[in-house]
C-alpha positions as CSV (number, residue, x, y, z in Angstrom):
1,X,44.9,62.3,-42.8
2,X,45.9,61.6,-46.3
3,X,43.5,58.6,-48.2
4,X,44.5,55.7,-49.4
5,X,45.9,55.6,-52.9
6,X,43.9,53.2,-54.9
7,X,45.7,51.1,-57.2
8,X,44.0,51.7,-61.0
9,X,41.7,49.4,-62.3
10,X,43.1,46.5,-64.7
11,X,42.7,47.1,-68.4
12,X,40.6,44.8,-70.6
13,X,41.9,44.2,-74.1
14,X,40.2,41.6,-76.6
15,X,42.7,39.0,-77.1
16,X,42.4,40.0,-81.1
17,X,44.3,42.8,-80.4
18,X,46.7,41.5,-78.0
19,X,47.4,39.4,-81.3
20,X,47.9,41.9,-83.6
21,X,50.5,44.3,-82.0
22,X,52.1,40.8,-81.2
23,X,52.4,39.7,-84.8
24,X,53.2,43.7,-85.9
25,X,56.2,43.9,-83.5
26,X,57.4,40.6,-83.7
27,X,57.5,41.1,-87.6
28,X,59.4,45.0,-87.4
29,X,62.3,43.3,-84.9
30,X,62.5,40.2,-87.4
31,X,62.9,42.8,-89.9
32,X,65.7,44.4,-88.1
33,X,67.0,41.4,-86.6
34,X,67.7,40.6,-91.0
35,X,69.3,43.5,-91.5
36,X,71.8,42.8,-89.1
37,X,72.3,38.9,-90.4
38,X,72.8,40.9,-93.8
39,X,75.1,43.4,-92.6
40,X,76.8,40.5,-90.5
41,X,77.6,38.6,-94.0
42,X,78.5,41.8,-95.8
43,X,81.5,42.1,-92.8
44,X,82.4,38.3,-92.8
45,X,83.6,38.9,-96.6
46,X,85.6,41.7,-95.7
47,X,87.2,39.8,-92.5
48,X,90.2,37.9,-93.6
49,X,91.1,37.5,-89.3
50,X,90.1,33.6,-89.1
51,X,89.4,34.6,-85.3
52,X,87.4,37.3,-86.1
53,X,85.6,35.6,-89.0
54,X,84.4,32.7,-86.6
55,X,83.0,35.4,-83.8
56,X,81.2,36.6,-86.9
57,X,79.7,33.3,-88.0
58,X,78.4,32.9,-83.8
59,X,77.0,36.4,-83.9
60,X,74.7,35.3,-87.2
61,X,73.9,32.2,-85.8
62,X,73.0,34.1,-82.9
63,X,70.9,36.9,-84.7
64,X,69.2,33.6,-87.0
65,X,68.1,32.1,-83.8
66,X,66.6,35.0,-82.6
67,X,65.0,35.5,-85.9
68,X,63.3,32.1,-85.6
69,X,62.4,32.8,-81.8
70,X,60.5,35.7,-83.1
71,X,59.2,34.0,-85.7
72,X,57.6,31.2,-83.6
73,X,56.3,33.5,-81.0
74,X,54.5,35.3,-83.7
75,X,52.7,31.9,-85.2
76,X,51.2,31.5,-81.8
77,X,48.6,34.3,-82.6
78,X,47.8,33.1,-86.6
79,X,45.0,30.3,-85.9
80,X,44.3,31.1,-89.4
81,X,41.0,30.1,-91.6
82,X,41.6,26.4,-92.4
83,X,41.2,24.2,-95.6
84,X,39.9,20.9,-94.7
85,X,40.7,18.0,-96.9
86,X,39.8,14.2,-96.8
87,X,42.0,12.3,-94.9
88,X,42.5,8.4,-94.3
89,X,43.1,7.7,-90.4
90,X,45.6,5.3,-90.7
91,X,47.4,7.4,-93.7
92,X,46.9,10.3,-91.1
93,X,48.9,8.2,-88.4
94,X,51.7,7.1,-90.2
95,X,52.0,10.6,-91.3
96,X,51.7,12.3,-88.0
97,X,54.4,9.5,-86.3
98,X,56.8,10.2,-89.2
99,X,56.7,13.9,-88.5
100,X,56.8,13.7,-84.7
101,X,59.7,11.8,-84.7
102,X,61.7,14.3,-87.4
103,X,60.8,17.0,-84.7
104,X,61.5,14.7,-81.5
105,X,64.3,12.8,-82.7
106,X,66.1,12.7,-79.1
107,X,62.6,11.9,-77.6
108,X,60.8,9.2,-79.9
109,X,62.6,6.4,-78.6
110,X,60.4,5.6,-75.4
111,X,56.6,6.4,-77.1
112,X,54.1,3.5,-78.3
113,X,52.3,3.6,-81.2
114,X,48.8,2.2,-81.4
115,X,45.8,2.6,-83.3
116,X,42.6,0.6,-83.9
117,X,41.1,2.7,-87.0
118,X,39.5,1.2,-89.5
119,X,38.6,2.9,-93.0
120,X,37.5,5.9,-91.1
121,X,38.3,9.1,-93.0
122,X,38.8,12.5,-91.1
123,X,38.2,16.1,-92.8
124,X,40.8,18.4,-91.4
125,X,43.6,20.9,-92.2
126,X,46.5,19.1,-92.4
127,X,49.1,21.5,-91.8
128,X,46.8,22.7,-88.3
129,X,46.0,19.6,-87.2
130,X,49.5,18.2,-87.2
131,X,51.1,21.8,-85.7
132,X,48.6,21.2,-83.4
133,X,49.6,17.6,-81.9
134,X,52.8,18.8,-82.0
135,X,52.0,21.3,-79.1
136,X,50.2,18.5,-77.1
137,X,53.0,16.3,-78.1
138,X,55.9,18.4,-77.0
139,X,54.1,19.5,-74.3
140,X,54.0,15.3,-72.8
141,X,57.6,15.8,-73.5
142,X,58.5,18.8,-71.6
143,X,56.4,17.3,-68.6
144,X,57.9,13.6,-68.6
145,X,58.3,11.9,-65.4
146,X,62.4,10.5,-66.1
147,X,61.9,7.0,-67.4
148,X,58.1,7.0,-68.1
149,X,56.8,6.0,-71.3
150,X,54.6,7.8,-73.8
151,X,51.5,6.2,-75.6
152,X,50.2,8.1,-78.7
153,X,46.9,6.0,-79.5
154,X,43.8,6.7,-82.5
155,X,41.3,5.4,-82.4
156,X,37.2,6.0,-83.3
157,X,34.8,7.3,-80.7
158,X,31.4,8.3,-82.1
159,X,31.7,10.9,-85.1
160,X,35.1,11.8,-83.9
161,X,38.8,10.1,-84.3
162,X,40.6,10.7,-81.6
163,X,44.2,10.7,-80.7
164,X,45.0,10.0,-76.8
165,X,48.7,10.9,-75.6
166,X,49.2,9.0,-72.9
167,X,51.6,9.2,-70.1
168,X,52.3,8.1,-66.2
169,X,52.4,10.9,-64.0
170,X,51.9,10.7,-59.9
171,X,51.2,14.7,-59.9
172,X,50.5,17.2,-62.4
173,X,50.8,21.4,-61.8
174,X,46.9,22.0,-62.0
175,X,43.5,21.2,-63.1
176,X,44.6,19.6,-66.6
177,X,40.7,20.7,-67.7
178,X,41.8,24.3,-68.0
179,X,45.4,23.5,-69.8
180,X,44.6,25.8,-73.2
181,X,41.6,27.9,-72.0
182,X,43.5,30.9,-71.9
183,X,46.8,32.3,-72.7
184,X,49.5,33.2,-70.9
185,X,49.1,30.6,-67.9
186,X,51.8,28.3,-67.7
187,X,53.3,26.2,-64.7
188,X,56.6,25.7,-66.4
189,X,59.3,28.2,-65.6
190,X,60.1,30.4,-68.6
191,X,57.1,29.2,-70.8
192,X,54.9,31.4,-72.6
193,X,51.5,29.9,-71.9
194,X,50.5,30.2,-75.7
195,X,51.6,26.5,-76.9
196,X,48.3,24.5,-76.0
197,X,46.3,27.5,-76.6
198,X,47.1,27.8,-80.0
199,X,46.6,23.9,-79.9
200,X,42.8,24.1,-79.0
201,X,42.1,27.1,-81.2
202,X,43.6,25.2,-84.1
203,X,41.3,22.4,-83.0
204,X,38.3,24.2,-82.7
205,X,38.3,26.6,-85.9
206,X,37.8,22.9,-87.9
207,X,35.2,21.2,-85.7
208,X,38.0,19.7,-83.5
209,X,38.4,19.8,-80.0
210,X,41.2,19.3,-76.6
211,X,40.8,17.7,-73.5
212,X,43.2,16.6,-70.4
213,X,42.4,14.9,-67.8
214,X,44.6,13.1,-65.0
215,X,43.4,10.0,-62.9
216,X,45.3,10.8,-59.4
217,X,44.2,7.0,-58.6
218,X,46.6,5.1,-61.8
219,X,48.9,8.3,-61.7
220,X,47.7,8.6,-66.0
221,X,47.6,11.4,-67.6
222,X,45.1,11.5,-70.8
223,X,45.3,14.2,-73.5
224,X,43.0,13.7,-76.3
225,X,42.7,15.6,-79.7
226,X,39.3,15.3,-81.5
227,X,39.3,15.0,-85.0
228,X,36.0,15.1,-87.1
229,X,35.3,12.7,-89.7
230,X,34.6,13.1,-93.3
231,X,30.7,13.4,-94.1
């Protein structure tokens, strides 16, 4: 009687590694991937074809897209050491609603701005903390109920600003509490499970934090951002 095969036991690799060969290979095929955009305008000089010249042009724009695909993947594993600076909540707001709505322009239309902060100062990287909404904010996008409303509120809560998204939603996917503990989990079809990750580890290397919660009773769906204020 032959024994049962036993299927091999599951590698662990640190998730520092998992990074690096991420951010190695991504950056050899982007390396590639301009050679060929290079090569692509080198043979659209030499095509005098309008046809041929246009099939060109859509194989760059192809290759460019690619390119920044690869590019954004790769960002996903650069938390990166930050540089916090002194920063005036309300000057923080109207900064971070300006730049949402460049990113969002098709989606802007339906949020609500609100914020009760006072002379409150935060100390964060700028350039993280913003990236970082942006997941959480693009993230209330991709999981809209159709003609629901978005609420993006500040305001002060102990020695922390924090900045609620807020949404209706009669169901969510799973336990909102875990959204961003670990990579590679996601409940959308064809995501990559690194967006809110990278979000709370943004947060977290400058004192910041995530949480999501969902109250099945109102159907509301609460994501806050922690921001830590200036000594």
């Amino acid at each position: 009687m032959t024994a049962p095969v036993s299927a091999p036991p599951e590698l662990e690799i640190p998730f520092s590694r998992v990074a690096a060969f991420i951010r190695q290979i991504t950056h050899d095929i982007r390396n590639n991937l301009n050679a060929m955009d290079l090569q692509a305008a080198f043979a659209a000089e030499l095509i005098t074809d309008k046809e041929a010249a246009e099939e060109v042009r859509r194989i760059r724009q192809q290759v460019q897209q690619a390119t920044r695909q690869l590019q954004a993947l790769s960002s996903n594993f650069q938390a990166g050491k930050p540089s916090p600076v002194n920063y005036a909540g309300k000057i923080f707001m109207e900064d971070l609603r300006d730049r949402l709505m460049r990113m969002f322009p098709d989606d802007t239309a339906d949020v609500t701005w609100t914020d009760s902060l006072g002379d409150e100062e935060i100390s964060v990287d700028i350039e993280m903390v913003f990236n970082a909404i942006a997941e959480v904010f693009r993230n209330a996008i991709q999981f809209r109920d159709p003609g629901t409303q978005i609420t993006v509120e500040a305001r002060r809560e102990g020695d922390k600003v924090v900045v609620e998204v807020r949404q209706k939603k009669e169901s969510v996917p799973s336990d909102p509490a875990t959204w961003g503990s670990a990579p590679f989990v996601s409940t959308r079809r064809g995501g990559y499970g690194l967006g809110l990750f990278r979000a709370r580890r943004l947060l977290e290397a400058q004192g910041g934090d995530l949480s999501a919660l969902h109250d099945s009773a109102s159907g509301m769906l609460r994501t806050r951002v922690f921001l830590p204020l200036a000594p």
